[in-house]
Each structure stands twice: as structure tokens, then as C-alpha cells.
GULO-192369 format. One record per residue: y negated, x negated, z negated of N, C-alpha, C in turn. Coordinates in steps of 0.001 Angstrom, whole numbers. Each point is the difference from the previous one (the first is absolute). Layout:
N
ATOM,n.north,n.east,n.up,ca.north,ca.east,ca.up,c.north,c.east,c.up
ATOM,Y,X,Z,Y,X,Z,Y,X,Z
...
# end
This chain:
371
ATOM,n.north,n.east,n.up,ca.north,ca.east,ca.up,c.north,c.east,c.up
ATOM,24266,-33406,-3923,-723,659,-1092,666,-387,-1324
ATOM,-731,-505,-864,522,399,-1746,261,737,-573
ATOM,124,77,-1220,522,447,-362,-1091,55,-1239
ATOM,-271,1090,-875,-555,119,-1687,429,-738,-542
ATOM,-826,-794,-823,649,-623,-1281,807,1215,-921
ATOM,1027,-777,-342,754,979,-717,-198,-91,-1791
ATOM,-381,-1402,-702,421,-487,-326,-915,465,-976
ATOM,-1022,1092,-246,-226,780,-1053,1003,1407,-101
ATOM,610,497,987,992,1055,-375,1175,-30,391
ATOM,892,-1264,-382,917,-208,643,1053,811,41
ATOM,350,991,-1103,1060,1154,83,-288,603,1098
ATOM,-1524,357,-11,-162,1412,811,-39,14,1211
ATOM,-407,-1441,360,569,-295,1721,1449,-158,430
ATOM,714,-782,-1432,1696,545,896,633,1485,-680
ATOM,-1321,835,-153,904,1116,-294,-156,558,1702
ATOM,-1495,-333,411,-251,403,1386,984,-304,1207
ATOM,-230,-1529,-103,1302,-385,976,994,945,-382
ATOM,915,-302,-1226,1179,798,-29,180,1237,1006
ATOM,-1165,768,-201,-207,1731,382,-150,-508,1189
ATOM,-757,-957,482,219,83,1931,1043,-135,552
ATOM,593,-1226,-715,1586,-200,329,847,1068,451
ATOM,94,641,-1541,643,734,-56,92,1771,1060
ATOM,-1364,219,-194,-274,1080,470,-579,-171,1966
ATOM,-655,-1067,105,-207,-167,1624,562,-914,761
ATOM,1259,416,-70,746,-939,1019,-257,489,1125
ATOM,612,-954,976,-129,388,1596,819,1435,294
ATOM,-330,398,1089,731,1193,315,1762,-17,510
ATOM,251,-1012,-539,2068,128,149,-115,239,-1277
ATOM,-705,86,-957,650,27,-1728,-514,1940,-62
ATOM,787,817,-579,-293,1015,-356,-1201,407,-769
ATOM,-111,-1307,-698,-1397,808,-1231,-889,43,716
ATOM,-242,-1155,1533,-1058,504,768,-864,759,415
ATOM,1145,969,-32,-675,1558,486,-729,331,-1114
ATOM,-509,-291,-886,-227,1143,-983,-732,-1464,-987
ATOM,-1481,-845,260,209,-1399,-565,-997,692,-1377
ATOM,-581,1002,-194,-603,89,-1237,370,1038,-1174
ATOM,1621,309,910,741,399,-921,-95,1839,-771
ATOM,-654,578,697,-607,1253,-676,936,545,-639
ATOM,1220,-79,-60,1022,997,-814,-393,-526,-1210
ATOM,-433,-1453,-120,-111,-832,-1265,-1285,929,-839
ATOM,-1210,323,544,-1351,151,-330,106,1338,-431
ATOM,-664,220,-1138,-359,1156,-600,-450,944,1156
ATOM,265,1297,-224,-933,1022,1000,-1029,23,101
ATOM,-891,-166,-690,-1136,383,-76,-776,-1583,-182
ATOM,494,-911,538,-686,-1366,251,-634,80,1031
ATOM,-1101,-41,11,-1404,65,1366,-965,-826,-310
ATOM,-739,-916,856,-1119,-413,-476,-854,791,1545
ATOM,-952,262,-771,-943,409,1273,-1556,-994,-64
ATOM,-623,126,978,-1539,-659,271,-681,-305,-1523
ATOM,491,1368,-944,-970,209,-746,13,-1313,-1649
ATOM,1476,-397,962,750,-880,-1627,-865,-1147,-69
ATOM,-712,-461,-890,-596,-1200,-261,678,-1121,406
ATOM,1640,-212,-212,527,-658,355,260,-374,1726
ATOM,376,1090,253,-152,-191,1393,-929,-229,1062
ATOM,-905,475,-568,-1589,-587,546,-140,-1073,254
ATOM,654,-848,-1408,-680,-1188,575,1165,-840,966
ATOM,1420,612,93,931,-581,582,-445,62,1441
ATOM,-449,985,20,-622,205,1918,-1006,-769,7
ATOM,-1107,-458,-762,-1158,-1021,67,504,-1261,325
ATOM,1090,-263,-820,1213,-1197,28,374,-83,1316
ATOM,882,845,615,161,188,1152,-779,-196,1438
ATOM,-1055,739,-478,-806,27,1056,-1012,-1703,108
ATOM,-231,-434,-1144,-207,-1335,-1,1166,-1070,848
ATOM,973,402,-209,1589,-1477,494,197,716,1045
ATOM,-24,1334,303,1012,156,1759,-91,-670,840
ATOM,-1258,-657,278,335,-1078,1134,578,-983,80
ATOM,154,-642,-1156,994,-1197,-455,1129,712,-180
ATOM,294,1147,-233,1439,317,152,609,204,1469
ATOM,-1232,256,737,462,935,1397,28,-1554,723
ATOM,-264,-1351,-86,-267,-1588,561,2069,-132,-125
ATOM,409,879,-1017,917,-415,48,1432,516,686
ATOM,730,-632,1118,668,482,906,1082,711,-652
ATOM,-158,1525,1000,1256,799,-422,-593,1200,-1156
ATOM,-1661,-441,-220,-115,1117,-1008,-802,778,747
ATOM,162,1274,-92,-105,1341,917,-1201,743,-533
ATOM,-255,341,-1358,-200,568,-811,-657,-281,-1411
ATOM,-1067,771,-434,-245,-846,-1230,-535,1798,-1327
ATOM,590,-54,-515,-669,1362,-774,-95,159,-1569
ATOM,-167,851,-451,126,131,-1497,824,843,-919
ATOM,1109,-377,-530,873,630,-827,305,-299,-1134
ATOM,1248,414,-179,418,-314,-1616,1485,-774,112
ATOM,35,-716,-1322,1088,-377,-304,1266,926,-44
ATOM,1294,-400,-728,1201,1017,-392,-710,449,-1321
ATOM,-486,-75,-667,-688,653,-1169,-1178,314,-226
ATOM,-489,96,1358,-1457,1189,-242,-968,-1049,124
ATOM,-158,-1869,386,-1020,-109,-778,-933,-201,1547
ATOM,-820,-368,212,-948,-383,1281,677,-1233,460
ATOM,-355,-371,1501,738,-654,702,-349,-286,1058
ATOM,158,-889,1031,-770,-187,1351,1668,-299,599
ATOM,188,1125,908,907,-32,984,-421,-345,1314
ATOM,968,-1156,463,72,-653,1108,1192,346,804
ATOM,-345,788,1180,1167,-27,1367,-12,-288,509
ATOM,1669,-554,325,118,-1122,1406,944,493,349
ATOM,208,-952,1446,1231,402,904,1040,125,-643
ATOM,94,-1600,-667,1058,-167,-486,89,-892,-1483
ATOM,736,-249,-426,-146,-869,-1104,-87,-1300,-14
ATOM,-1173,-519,-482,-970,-961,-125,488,-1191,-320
ATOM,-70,-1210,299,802,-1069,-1051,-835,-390,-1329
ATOM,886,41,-773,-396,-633,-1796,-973,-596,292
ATOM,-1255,384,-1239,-1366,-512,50,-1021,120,1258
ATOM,435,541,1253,-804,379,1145,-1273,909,-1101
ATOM,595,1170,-547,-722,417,-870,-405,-16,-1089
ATOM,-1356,481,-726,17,-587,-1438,545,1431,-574
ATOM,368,-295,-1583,458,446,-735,-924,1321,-853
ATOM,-1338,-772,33,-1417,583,-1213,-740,-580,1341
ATOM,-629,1184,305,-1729,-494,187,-844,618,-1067
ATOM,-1424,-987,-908,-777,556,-608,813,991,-985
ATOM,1177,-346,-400,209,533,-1384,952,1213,1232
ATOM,389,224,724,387,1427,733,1119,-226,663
ATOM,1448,788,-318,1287,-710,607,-286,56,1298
ATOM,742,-596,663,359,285,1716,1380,428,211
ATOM,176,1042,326,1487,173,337,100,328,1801
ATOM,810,-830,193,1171,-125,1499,661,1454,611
ATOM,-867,862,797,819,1343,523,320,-419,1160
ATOM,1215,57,361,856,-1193,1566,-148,2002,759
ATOM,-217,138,1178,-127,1415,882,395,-309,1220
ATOM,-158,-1068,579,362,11,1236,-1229,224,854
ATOM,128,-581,1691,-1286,-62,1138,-836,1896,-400
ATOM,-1026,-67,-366,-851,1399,169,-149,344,1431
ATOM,86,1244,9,321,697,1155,-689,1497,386
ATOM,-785,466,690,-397,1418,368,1086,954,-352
ATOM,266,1130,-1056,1195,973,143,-386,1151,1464
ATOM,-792,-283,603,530,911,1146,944,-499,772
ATOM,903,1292,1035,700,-409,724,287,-155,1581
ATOM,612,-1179,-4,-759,-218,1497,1325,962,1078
ATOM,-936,-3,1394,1258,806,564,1647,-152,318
ATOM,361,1210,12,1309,-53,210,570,993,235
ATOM,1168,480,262,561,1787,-117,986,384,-271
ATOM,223,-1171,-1199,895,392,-1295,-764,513,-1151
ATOM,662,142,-1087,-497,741,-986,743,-829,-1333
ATOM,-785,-592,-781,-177,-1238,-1098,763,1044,-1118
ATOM,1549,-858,-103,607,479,-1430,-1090,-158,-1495
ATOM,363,1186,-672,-985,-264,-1170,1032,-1045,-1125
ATOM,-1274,-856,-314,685,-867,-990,-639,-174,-864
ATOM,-441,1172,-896,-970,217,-1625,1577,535,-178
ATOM,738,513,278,1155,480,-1088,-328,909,-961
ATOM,-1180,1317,910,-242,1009,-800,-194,1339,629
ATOM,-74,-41,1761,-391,1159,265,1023,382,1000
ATOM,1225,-480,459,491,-41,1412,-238,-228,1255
ATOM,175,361,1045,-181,-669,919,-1234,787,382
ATOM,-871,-589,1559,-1174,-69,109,-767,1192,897
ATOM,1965,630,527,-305,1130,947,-1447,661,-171
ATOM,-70,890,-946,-929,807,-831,-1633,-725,270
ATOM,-86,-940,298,-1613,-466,8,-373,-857,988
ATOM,1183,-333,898,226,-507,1379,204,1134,986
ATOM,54,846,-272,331,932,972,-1482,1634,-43
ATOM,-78,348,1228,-1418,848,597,350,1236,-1318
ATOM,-1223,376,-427,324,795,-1607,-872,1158,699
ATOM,112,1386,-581,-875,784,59,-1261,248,-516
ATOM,-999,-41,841,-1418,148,-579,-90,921,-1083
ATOM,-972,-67,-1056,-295,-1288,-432,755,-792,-537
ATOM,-4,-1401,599,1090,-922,-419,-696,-634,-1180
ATOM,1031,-99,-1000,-100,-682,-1126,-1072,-1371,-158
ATOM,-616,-1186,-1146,-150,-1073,-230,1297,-747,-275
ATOM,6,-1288,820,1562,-583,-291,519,-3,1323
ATOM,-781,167,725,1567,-43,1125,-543,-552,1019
ATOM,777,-89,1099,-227,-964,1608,-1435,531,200
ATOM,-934,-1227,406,-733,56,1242,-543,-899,328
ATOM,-801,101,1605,-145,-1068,283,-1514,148,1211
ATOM,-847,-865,247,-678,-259,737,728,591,1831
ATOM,-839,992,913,483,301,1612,726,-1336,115
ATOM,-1050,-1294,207,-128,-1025,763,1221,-1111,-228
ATOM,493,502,-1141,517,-1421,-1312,1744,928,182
ATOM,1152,-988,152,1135,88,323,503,-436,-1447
ATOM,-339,848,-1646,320,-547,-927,312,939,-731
ATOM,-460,460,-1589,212,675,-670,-603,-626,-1711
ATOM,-466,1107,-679,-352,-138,-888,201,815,-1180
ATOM,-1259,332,-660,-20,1121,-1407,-501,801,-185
ATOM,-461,1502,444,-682,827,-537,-910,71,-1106
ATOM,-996,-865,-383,-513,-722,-1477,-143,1622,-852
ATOM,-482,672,363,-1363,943,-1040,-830,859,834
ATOM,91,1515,-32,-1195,953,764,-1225,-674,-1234
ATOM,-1458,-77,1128,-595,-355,-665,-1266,798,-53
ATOM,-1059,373,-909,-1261,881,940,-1137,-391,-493
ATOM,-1138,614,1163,-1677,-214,-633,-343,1692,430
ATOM,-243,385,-979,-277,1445,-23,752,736,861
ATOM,-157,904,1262,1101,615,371,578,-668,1119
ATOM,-236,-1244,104,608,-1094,1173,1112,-415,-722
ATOM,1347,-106,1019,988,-130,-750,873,-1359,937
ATOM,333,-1576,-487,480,-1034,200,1308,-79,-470
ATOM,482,-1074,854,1343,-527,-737,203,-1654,307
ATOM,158,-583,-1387,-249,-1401,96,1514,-1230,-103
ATOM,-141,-362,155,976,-1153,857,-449,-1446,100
ATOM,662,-612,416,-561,-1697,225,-723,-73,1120
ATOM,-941,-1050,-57,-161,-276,1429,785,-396,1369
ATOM,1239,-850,-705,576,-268,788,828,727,547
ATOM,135,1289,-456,739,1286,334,-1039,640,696
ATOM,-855,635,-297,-418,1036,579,-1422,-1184,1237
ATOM,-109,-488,-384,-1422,-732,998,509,-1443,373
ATOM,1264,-220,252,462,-977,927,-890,-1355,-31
ATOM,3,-489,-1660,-529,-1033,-480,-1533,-338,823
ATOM,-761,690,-25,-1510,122,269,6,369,1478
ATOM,859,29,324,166,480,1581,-383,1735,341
ATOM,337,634,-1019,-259,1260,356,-1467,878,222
ATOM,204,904,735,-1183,525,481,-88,1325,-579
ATOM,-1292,520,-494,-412,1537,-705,771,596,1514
ATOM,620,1025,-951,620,952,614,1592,-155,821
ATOM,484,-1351,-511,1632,201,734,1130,656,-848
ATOM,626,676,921,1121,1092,-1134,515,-1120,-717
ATOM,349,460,-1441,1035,-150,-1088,1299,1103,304
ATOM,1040,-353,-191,1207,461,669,848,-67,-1893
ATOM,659,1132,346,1448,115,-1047,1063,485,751
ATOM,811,-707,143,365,-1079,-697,-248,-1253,999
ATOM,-570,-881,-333,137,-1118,304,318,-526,1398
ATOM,-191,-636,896,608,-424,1173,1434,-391,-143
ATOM,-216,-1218,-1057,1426,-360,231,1138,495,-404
ATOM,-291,1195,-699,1161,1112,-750,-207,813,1138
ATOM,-626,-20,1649,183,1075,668,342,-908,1550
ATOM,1075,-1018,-513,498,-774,1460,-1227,-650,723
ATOM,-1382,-225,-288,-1110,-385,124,-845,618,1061
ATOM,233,1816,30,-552,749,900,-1063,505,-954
ATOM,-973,274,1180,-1161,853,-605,181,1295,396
ATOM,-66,680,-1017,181,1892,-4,-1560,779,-486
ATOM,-462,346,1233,-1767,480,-594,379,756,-849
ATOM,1083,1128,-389,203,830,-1001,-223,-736,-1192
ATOM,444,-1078,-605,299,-573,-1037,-997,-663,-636
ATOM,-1346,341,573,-1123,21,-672,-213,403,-659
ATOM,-812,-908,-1364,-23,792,-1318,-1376,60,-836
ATOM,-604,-1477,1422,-1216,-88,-603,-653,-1049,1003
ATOM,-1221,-76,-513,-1290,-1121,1460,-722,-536,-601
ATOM,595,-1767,-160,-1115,-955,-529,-1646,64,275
ATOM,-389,-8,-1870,-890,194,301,-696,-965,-888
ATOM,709,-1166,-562,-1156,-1284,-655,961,-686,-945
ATOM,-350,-1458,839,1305,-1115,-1014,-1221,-1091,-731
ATOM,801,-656,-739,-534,-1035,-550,386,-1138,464
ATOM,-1218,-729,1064,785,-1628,328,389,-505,-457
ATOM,1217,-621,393,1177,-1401,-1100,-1214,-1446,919
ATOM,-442,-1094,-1017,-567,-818,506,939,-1189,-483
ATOM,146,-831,1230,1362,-332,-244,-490,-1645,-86
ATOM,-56,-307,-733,-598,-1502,-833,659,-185,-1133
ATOM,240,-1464,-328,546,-380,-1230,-857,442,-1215
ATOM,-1093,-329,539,-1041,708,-1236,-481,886,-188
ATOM,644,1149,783,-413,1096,27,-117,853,-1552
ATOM,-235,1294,-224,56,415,-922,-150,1444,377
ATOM,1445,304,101,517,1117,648,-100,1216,-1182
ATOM,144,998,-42,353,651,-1158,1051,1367,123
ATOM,-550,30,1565,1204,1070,824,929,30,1355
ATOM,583,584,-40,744,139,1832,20,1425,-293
ATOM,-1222,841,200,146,1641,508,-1086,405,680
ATOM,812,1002,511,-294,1080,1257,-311,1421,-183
ATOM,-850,675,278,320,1476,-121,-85,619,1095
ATOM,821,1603,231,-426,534,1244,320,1547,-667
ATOM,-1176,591,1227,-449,1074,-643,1392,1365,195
ATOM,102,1244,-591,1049,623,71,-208,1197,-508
ATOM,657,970,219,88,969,-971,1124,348,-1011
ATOM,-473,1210,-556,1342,524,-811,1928,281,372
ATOM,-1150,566,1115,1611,750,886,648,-1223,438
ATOM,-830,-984,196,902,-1581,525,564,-1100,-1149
ATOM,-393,42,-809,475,-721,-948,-418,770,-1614
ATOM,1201,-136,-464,-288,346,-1482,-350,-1209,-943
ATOM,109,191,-1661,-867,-213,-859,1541,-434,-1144
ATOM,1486,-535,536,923,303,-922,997,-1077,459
ATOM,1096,-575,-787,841,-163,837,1132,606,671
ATOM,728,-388,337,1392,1407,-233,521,-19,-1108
ATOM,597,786,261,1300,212,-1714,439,-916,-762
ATOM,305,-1081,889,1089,-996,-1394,-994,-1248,-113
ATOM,-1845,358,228,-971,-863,-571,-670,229,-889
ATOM,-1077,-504,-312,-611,235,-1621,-1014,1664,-30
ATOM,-38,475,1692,-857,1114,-112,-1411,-545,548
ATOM,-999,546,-894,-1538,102,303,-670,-566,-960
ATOM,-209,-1563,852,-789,-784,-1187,-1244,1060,-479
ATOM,-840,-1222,-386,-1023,852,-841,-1211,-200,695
ATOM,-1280,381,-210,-1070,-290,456,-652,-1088,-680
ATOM,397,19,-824,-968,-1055,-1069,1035,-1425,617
ATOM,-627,-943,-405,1033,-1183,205,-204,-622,-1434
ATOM,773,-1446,318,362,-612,-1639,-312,-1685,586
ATOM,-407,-712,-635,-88,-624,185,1259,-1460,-933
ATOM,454,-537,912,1416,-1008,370,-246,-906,-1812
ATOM,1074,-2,-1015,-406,-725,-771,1788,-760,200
ATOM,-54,-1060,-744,1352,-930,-245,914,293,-679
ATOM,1420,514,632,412,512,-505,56,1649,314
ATOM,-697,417,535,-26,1696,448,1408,862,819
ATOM,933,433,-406,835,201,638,-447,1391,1345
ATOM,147,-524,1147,-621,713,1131,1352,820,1213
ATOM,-344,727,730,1350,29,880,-854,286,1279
ATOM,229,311,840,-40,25,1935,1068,1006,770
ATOM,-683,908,951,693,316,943,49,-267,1132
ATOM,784,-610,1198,-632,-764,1212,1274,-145,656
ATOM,-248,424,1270,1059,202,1253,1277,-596,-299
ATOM,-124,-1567,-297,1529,-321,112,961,-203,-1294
ATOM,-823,402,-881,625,-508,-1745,-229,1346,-841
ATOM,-579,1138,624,-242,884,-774,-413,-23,-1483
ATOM,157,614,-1079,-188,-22,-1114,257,-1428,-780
ATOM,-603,-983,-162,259,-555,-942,-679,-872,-860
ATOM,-128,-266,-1486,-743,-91,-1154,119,-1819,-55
ATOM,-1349,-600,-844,-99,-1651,111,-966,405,-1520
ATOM,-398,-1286,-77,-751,-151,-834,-1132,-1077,-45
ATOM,-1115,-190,-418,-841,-872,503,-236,-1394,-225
ATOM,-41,-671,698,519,-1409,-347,-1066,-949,-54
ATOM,-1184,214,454,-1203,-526,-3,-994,520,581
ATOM,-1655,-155,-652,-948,884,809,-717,-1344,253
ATOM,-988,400,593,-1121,-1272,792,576,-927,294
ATOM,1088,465,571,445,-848,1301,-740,-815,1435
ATOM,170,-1209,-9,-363,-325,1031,1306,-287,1188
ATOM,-148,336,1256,1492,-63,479,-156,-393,1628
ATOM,168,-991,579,209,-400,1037,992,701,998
ATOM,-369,1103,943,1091,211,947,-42,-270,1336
ATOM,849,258,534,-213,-586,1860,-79,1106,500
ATOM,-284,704,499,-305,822,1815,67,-931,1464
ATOM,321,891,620,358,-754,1434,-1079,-179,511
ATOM,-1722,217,-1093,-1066,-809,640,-285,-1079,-889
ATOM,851,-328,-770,-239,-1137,-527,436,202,-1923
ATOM,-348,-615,-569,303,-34,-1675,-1515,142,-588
ATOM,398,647,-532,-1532,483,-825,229,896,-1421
ATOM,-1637,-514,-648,524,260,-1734,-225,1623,-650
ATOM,582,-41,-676,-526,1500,-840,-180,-734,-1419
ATOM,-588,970,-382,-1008,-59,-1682,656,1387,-491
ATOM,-213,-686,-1547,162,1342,-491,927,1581,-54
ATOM,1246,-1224,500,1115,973,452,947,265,-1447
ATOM,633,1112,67,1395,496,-1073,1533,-802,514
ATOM,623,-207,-915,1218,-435,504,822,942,-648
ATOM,909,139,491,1112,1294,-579,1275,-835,242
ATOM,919,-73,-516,1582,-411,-292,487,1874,-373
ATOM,1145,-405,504,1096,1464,67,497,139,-1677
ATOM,343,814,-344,783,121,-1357,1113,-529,-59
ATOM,689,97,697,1749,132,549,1,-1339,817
ATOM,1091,-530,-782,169,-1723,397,701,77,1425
ATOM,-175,-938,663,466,-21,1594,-332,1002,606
ATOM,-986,1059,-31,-746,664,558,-1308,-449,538
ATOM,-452,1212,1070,-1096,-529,459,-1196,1351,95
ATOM,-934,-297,-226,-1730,1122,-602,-337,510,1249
ATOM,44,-1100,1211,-583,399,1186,1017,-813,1182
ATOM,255,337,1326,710,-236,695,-450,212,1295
ATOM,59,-830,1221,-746,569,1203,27,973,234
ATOM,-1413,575,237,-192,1518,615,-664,745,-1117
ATOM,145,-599,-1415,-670,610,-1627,-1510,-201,494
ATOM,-440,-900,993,-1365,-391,-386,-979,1542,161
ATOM,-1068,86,-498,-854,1074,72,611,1021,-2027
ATOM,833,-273,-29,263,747,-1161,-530,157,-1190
ATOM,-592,1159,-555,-800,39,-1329,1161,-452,-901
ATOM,-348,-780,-1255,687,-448,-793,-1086,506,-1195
ATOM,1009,986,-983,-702,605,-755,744,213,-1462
ATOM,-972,-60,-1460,732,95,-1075,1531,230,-238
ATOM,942,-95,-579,1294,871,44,-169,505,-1116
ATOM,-554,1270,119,-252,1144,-960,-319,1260,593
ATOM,478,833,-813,-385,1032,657,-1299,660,661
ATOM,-1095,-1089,-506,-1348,190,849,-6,-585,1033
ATOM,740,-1451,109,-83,-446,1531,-1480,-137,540
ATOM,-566,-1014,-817,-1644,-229,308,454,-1475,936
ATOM,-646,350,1104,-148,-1535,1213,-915,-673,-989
ATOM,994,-1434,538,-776,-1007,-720,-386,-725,1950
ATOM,1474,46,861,-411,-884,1292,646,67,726
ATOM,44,-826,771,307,344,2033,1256,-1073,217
ATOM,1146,-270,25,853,-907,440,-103,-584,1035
ATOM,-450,-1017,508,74,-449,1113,730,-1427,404
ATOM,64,-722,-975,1252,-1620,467,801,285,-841
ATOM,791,-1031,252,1289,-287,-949,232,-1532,-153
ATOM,740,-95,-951,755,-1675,-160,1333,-25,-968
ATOM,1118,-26,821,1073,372,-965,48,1536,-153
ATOM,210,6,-1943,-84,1239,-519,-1163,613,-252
ATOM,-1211,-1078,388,-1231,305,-766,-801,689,1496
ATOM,-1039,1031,-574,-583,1074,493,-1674,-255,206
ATOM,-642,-420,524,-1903,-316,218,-32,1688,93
ATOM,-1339,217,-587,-481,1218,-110,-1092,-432,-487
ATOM,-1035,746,1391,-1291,293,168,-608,990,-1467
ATOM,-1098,-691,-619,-324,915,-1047,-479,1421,571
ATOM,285,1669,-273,-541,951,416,-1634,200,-246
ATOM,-444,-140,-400,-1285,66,-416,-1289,-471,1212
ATOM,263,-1807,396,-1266,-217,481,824,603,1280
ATOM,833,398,656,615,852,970,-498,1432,129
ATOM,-298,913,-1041,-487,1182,-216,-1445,-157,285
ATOM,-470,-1325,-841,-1482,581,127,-667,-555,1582
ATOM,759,-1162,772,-258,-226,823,223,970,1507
ATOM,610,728,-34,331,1085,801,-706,1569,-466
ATOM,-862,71,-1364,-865,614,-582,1296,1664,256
ATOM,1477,-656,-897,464,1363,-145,415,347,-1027
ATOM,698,936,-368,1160,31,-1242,1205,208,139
ATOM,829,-121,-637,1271,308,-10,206,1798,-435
ATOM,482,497,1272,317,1757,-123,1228,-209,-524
ATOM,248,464,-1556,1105,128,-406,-58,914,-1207
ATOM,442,60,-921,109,995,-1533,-1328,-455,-1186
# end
């Protein structure tokens, strides 16, 4: 691939390089963790859908992803911002790319280099240990790995009867006085495998030595969304719901989480500082790193695409947003309203895929029971 002529803005392309250099090195260099720099960016730097500018960066985008995605090692293709707020077409890969693999400007629009590492499902597969937390914010994992008293919190272990794993408690969810609780698919409906009506369990199989305890029912699948697993697919979710009541699951997290999101949701802009509660990382805050994401992941039925996904990066350098076993987790404003923007379900590196909440709500025709 080429490269833009440079040679009408020649400052402003090695101011770009410079900033990739500098800021997205591979993951042995420290600034890695952290490649768009947010301590740098004003607070209140966001671009959302609505920015003229960014509009057309996703048109941009959505025009080149395939010529970006032709190119080996790139994972990922979405829309963000520079270190200074401006629009941007972010590209993720495994790893870091060799000089000129990528261009610099497409159509007038930087490209910047986010290196994440192989994308990966955050659920967790079995076992009957219990996953040290490594967000470096909530302690260890006892508390949401271990059988809780009804009603058990959002945030914590569970898992599919059938499935020897563990996941996230996403969100009580409702349609008038029917009352759900939503999760990934690959958690609660055993990646299209599951059948209306198999128990949902808390905690989790594999936080329970991989026995099934009929007590530890909390709830009974009752409608997923197929993952269609094609390169060209155009995925938009991995969730599940199953039906429940009050007395079985609450509407909160525990104590040292953000509480009771909201009912209303928010919709994901660039730049949005967000946080998560979820089995193995408990409490911890990211910020948004690109929306209309397109993102290639693998499942053990194959690799297949999502559209239209959020990317979240952690706040806190050498930290991590989501961690096996986070998957299913609402990821919601960090404010004291705590409006869902989405559903965590892969990972790559430090960086976080999250399902937008919305076509999730209306496709399961529920709402979010919260404040």
C-alpha cells in the first residue's frame, strides 16, 4: 500500500508520524499502554456522531476498511481522534506494522497505528481456580466468584448449566412486569448452542470446581442473538437474555461498584470517559477510543466480523478495562448517572469491544430496570 502524497502538507504529515512514533509503539515501550494519550486531552474533548467532522471521518472509513483490513496483522478499523481532539481513522493490529505498510492520510484523514494484540472473547473458559484481579482497583475476586445471597448483585459470576466457564452478570432487564437479565451469548447461550429454558447459574461453573448446583439458579434462557460467523458478516451483538425475577437477581452492583445504572442509556461518543463492573476486574474506568468500529474476532466456530462496535482503553497505564470472565458486562458513563452505553464482550491487549446497548435493547424489545 502507499502512501498520501505528502507534498501539499508536508509539516503536518511529520507532525503525524512524529505522534505515532512517539505515542504507538509496540507493547515493550510503556507509552503503549495508553497510545492516545488521554492525560494529554482536555476533559471535555468528545467528538460524537453528531460532529460534522467526524461524520465524514466514518464515511472515510467506511469507504477504505477493506483495503485496510487486505492488510496483514490489521484486526480492526474504527473512528477516532488524534492527541488533540482532531478526527482520525484508527487502525488495530496485532502488532506493529512495518514503515509505510500503512498510509499516513487517507482522503485528507490521519491514520493512526493502535498495536492491541490477537482479539479474543473476554469470557472465561473452565477451570477451578479463581483469576487474580489485574485492573489495580477492586481487590481480589473472592466477592463475585464466589455463591452470593439472593438477590445477587449485576457484576458478578455466572454461567450457562451446560458450559464449564464463567462470565458477567450484564444488567436486570424488563418488558413490563417480565423481568430479564442480560449477558453475552457466549455466556449465557453457549455460542448459539443454547436452548429456551436452560438454567443460568451464579456463580459460574468454573468458580464452582465445574459442578452444577440446581440451587444456584438464577435464571432460564429465554432468547439470544445468533453470532453468524463469516468474514463478512455484520455482527452487531453477542447477547443473551434469560428470564428472572426480583428475589433472584437485583438491579445494582455491590458496594465498591458504580451502583444502579440508569434506565435511559447514552450513546458512546470519542473520548467519553466510561467504567464497568464484571467478575474478574471489578470496578474499573477507560475511556473511548473509537466508535464504528469494524472488528474481526475469532470464536472456536470460526472468525467473524462485528460492525459498529465501541472501543474502550483503561485510564490507568498498564492496566486493563476488561479481563477474562468481564465478558457480559454493562459498561456505563463514569458519572454519577451511569447511563449504559454497552455490553463488553472481546478484548485485545488493553483495549475493550463493546457491543452498542441500544440495537441490544431494542432487539430483545426491553429496557434497562435501573434509576
Amino acid at each position: 500500500m502507499t502512501c498520501c502524497t505528502m507534498n501539499r502538507n508536508h509539516l503536518k504529515s511529520l507532525y503525524i508520524i512524529t505522534v505515532a512514533v512517539l505515542l504507538f509503539l509496540p507493547g515493550c515501550s510503556e507509552q503503549a499502554d495508553m497510545p492516545l494519550s488521554p492525560e494529554s486531552l482536555p476533559s471535555q474533548t468528545r467528538l460524537s456522531k453528531d460532529n460534522p467532522g467526524l461524520r465524514r471521518a466514518m464515511e472515510v472509513q467506511e469507504r477504505n476498511s477493506e483495503r485496510l483490513f487486505a492488510q496483514r496483522g490489521v484486526i480492526g478499523v474504527g473512528t477516532g481522534m488524534t492527541a488533540d481532539g482532531a478526527p482520525a481513522m484508527i487502525v488495530f493490529t496485532e502488532e506493529a506494522l512495518p514503515p509505510g505498510q500503512l498510509p499516513h492520510m487517507i482522503e485528507g484523514l490521519p491514520v493512526i497505528q493502535r498495536i492491541g494484540g490477537p482479539v479474543e472473547i473476554s469470557g472465561k473458559p473452565g477451570s477451578t481456580g479463581k483469576n487474580k484481579n489485574t485492573s489495580g482497583t477492586t481487590g481480589t475476586t473472592a466477592g463475585r466468584t464466589e455463591r452470593i445471597p439472593r438477590p445477587v448483585p449485576i457484576g458478578v459470576s455466572t454461567s450457562n448449566s451446560y458450559d464449564c466457564g464463567a462470565g458477567t452478570i450484564g444488567v436486570r432487564v424488563r418488558s413490563n412486569d417480565a423481568y430479564y437479565v442480560l449477558s453475552c451469548n457466549h455466556i449465557f447461550a453457549r455460542l448459539n448452542a443454547g436452548g429456551s429454558g436452560e438454567l443460568i447459574l451464579q456463580p459460574g461453573r468454573s468458580d464452582n470446581s465445574c459442578v452444577t448446583t440446581l440451587s444456584d439458579e438464577i435464571a432460564r434462557l429465554t432468547d439470544l442473538e445468533s453470532i453468524s460467523y463469516s468474514m463478512y458478516a455484520a455482527n452487531l451483538m453477542d447477547a443473551a437474555i434469560a428470564s428472572t425475577t426480583v428475589a433472584n437477581v437485583g438491579n445494582s452492583t455491590p458496594p465498591d461498584g458504580y451502583g444502579m445504572p440508569s434506565s435511559n442509556t447514552a450513546q458512546a461518543t470519542v473520548g467519553m470517559e466510561v467504567q464497568k463492573y464484571g467478575r474478574t476486574t471489578g470496578l474499573t474506568r477507560g475511556r473511548v477510543v473509537a466508535i464504528n468500529c469494524t472488528v474481526i474476532v475469532p470464536y472456536p466456530a470460526g472468525a467473524t466480523r462485528f460492525v459498529d462496535q465501541i472501543v474502550v482503553e483503561p485510564i490507568r497505564k498498564n492496566k486493563s478495562f476488561v479481563e477474562g470472565g468481564d465478558s457480559g458486562s454493562l459498561v456505563v458513563t463514569d458519572d454519577s448517572n451511569a447511563h449504559p452505553i454497552g455490553l463488553a464482550f472481546a478484548k485485545s491487549g488493553d483495549l475493550a469491544y463493546v457491543n452498542p446497548i441500544d440495537p441490544i435493547l431494542q432487539r430483545f424489545n426491553v429496557q434497562i430496570d435501573g434509576k
